[in-house]
C-alpha positions in Angstrom: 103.0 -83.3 64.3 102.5 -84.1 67.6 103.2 -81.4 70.4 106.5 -82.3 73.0 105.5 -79.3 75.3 102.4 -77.2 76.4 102.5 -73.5 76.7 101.7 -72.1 79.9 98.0 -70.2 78.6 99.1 -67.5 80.7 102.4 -66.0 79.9 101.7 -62.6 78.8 100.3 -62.0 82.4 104.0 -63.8 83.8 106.0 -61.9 81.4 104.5 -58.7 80.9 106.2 -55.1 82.1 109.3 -57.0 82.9 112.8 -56.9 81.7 115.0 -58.9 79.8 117.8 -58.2 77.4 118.8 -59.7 73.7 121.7 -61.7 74.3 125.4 -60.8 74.3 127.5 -59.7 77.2 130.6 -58.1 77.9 131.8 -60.5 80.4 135.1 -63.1 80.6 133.5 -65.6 82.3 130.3 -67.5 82.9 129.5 -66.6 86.3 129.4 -63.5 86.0 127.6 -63.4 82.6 125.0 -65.6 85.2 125.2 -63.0 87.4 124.1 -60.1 85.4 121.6 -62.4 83.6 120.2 -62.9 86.7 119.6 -59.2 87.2 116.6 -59.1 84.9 113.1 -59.8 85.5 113.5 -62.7 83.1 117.0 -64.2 83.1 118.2 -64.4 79.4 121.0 -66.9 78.1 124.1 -65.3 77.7 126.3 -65.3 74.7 130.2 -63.6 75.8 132.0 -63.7 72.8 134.6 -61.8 74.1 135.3 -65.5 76.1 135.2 -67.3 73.0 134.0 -65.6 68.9 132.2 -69.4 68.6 129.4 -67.6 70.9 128.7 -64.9 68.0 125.7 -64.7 67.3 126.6 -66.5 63.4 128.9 -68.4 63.9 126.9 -70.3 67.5 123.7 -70.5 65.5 125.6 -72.4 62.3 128.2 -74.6 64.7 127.9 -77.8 63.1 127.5 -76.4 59.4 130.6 -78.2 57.6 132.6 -75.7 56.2 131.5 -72.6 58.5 134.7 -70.9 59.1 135.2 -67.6 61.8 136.9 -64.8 60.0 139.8 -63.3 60.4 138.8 -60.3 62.4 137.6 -62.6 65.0 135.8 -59.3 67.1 133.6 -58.6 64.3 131.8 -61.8 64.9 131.8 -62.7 61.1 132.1 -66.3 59.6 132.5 -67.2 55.7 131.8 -70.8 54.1 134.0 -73.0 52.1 131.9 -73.9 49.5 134.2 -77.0 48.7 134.2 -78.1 52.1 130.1 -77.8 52.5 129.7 -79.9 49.0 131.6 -82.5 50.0 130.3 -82.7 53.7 127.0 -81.6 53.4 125.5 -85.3 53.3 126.6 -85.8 56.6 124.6 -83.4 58.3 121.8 -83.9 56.2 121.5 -87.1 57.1 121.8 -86.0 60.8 118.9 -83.4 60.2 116.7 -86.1 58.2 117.0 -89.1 60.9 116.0 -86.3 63.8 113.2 -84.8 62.1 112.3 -88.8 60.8 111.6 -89.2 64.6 110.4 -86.1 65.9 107.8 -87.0 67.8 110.5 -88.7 69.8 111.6 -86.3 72.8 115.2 -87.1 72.6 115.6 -86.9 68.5 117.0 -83.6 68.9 119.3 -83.8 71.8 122.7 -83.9 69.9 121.4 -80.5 68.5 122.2 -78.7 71.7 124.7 -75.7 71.8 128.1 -77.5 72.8 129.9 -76.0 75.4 132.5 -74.1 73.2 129.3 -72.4 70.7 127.3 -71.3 74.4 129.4 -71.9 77.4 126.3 -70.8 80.1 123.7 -73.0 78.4 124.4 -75.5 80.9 125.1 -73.8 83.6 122.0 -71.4 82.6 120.3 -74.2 83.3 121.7 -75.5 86.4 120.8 -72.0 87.7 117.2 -71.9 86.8 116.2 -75.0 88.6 118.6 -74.5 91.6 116.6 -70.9 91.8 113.5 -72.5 90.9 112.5 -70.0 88.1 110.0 -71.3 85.7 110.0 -69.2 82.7 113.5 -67.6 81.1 114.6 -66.4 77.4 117.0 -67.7 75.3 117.9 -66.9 71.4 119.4 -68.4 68.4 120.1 -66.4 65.1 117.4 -66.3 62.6 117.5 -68.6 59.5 116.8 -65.7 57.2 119.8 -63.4 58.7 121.7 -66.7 58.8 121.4 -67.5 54.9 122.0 -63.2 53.9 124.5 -62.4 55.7 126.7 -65.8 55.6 129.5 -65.1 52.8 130.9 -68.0 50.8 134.4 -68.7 50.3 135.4 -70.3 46.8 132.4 -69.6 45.1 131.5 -68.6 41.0 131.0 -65.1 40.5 127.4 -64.0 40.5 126.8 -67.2 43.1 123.7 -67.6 44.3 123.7 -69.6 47.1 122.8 -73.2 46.7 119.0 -74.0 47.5 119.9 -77.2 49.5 122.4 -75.0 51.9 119.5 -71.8 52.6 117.5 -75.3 53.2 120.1 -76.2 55.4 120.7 -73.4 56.9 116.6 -73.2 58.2 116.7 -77.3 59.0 119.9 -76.7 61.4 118.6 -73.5 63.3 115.0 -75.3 63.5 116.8 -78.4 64.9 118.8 -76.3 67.7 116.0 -74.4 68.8 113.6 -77.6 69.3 116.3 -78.9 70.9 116.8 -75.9 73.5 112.9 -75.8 73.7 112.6 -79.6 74.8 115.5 -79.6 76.9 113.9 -76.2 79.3 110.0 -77.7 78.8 111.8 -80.8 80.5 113.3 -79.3 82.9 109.7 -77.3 83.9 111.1 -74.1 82.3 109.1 -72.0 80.0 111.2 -70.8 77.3 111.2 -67.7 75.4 113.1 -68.0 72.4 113.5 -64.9 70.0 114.5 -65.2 67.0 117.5 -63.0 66.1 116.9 -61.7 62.6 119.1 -58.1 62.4 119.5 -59.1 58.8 116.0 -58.1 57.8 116.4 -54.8 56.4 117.3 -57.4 53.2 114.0 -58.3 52.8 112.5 -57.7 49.3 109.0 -59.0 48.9 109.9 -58.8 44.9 112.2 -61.3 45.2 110.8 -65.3 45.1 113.4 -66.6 47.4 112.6 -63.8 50.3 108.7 -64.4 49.6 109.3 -68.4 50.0 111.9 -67.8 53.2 109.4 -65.9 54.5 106.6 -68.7 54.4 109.1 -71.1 55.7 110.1 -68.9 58.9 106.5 -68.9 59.5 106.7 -72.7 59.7 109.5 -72.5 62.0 107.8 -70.4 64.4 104.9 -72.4 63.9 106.6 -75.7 65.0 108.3 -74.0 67.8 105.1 -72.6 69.0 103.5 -76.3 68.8 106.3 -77.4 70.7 105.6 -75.0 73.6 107.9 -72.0 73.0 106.7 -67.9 73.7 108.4 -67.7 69.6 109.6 -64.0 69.6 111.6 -62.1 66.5 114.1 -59.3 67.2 114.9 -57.1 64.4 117.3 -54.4 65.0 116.7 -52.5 61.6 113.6 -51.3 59.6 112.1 -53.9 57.3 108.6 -54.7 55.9 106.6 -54.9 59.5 103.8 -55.6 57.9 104.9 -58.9 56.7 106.9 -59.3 59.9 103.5 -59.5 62.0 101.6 -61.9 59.4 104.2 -64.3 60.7 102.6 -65.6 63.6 104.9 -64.0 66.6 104.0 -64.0 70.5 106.2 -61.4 70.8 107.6 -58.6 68.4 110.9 -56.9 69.6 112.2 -53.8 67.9 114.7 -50.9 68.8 112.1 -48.1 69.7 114.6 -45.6 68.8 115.4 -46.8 65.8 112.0 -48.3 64.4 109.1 -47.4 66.3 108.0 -44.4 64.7 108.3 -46.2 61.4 106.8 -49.6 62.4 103.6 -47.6 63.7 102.9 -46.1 60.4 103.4 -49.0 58.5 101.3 -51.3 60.3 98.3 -48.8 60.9 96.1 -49.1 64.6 94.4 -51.9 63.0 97.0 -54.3 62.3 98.5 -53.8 65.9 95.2 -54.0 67.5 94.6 -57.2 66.0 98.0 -58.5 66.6 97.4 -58.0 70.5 93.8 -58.9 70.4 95.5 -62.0 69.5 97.9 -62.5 72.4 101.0 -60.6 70.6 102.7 -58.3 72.7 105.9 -55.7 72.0 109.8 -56.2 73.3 111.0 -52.3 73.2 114.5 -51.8 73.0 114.3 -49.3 74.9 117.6 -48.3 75.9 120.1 -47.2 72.9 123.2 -49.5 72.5 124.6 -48.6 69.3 127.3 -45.6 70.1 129.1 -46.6 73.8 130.3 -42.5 73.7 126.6 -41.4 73.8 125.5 -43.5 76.9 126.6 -40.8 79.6 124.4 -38.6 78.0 121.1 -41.0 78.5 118.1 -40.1 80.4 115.5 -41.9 81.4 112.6 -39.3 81.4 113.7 -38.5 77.7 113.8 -41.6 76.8 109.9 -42.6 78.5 108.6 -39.0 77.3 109.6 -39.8 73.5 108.5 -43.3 73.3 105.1 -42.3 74.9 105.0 -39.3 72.2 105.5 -41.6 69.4 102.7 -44.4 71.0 100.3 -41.7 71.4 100.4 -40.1 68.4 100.1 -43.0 66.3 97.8 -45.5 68.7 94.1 -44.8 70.0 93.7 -44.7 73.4 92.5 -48.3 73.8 95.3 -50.0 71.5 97.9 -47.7 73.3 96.5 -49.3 77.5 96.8 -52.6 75.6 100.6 -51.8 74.6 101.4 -50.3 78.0 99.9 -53.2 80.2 101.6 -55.9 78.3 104.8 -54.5 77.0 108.2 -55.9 77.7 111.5 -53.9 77.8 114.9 -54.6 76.7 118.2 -53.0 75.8 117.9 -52.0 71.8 120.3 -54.9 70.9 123.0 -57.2 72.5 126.0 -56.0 74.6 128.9 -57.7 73.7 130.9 -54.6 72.0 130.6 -52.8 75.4 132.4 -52.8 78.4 130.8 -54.5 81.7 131.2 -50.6 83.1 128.6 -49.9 80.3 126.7 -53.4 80.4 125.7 -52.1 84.2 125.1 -48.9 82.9 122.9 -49.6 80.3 121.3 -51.7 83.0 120.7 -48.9 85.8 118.8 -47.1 82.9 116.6 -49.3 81.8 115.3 -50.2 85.3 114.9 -46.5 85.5 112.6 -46.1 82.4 110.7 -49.6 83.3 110.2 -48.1 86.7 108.6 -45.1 84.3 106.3 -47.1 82.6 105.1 -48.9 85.7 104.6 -46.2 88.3 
């Protein structure tokens, strides 16, 4: 496959010991999602569902899926399938998928696969905003195609359905299309994209069962392609999982909440393995700042917080690995803001430039 994009060789020294955050804001409206965005060391792409539930996380990363339906209890971001609806219209957007893949050494096969307006309202203006400031590198995301095929519930199927191996195939084509499709469209615009990978749902993952093994080798290929294209590929996974098998993927960039899953990512991958995954150009997003209970934010502090992450690094790294970590480490919120209030978005904000400033002083 022939490239679209180059990588700029030296991102980890442009990116590294800055700030960014996951995805998902509090905010009504587009400029001010810009706003805050722009806040960060590296501007992120924001998703404010709260504007419209199409911009949750599912439901923006499968827009175009026939079938996808939101649910119900639109705030909790959750969609379900028609199973009747997908049979019958599948076709369609397999033949979409087939004829842009066909050509994809064409720049423009994947332009239709762009986030519409109504899925990510600020991905234009996003981009507007980049090149008016001139900024040359920024981070976007795009649910994971192994979350997207666990956690996506099916409406009129058997019981005991497993889902149908041409939809998880779909599912992976799709989220590959729209992310080489946001990749072109920043490389062409002289933007360096970050794109993570938003895969929450891998706390699922069972290495004894053959259809995680085989999604597994076929998210390597995705991150794979996107890295050929020209894309900094990064994962985020909000839960504790198998890290081993999450660093064998092929990642620039492995982004975790710290709170959560350091500890436990540390003494499952050993010194070794994270020595060798940096030796190799991988670096670490730390969530560093907890998002998951808005009541326990007042209580935050940002020497706490910077004391016990170092604590857990240096019990568990050598000296050498641990100055690797620290001089090429980016930091984040743990996960996306869109269940807070902008109050608690700025918040969260004020504290993690407080334990970045930690870090860096």
């Amino acid at each position: 496959m022939k490239a679209i994009g180059n990588r700029n060789p030296d991102w980890t020294k442009v990116i590294a010991r800055r700030t960014t955050a996951i995805g998902s804001l509090p905010h009504h409206n587009i400029d001010t999602a810009l706003e805050y965005s722009f806040k960060f060391g590296v501007p992120f792409l924001p998703q404010i569902p709260i504007r419209n539930p199409s911009e949750f996380m599912i439901a923006q990363a499968l827009e175009g899926l026939p079938g996808l339906l939101l649910q119900d209890d639109q705030e909790s971001g959750g969609v379900c399938l028609d199973l009747n609806t997908w049979k019958a219209q599948s076709h369609i957007l397999e033949i979409k998928l087939k004829k842009a893949f066909d050509d994809i050494e064409n720049p423009e096969a994947f332009h239709s696969f762009e986030p519409s307006a109504i899925a990510s309202s600020c991905w234009k203006p996003f981009l507007w905003e980049l090149e008016e400031r001139n900024l040359k590198i920024a981070k976007i995301q795009i649910m994971g195609p192994l979350t997207g095929q666990w956690v996506l519930t099916v409406k009129n199927s058997p019981k005991d359905f497993e889902k149908d191996p041409n939809l998880t195939t779909q599912i992976f084509q799709l989220i590959l299309a729209k992310s080489l499709a946001m990749t072109r469209r920043m490389i062409s615009s002289g933007i360096q994209p970050i794109l993570y990978l938003d895969e929450p749902g891998f706390y699922l993952l069972n290495l004894k069962h053959p259809r995680h093994v085989l999604a597994l080798q076929e998210l390597k290929l995705v991150i794979q392609t996107l890295r050929r294209e020209g894309a900094i590929v990064g994962l985020h996974c909000c839960s504790n999982t198998v890290w081993e098998s999450v660093l064998e993927l092929g990642l620039d960039i492995l982004s975790i909440d710290t709170a959560l899953s350091l500890k436990s990512a540390l003494i499952s991958l050993q010194g070794e393995a994270i020595k060798t995954y940096l030796e190799k150009g991988g670096i670490f997003s730390f969530g560093i700042i907890p998002t998951g209970r808005p009541s326990s934010l007042p209580s935050l502090d940002s020497r706490n917080i910077t004391d016990q992450t170092l604590a857990v690094l240096v019990e568990h790294l050598d000296s050498a690995t641990l100055h690797l970590v620290l001089q090429s480490s980016f930091f984040t919120p743990a996960c996306g803001l869109g269940l807070h209030s902008n109050f608690e978005a700025e918040f969260i904000l004020e504290k993690l430039n407080e334990v970045y400033a930690c870090f860096t002083t």
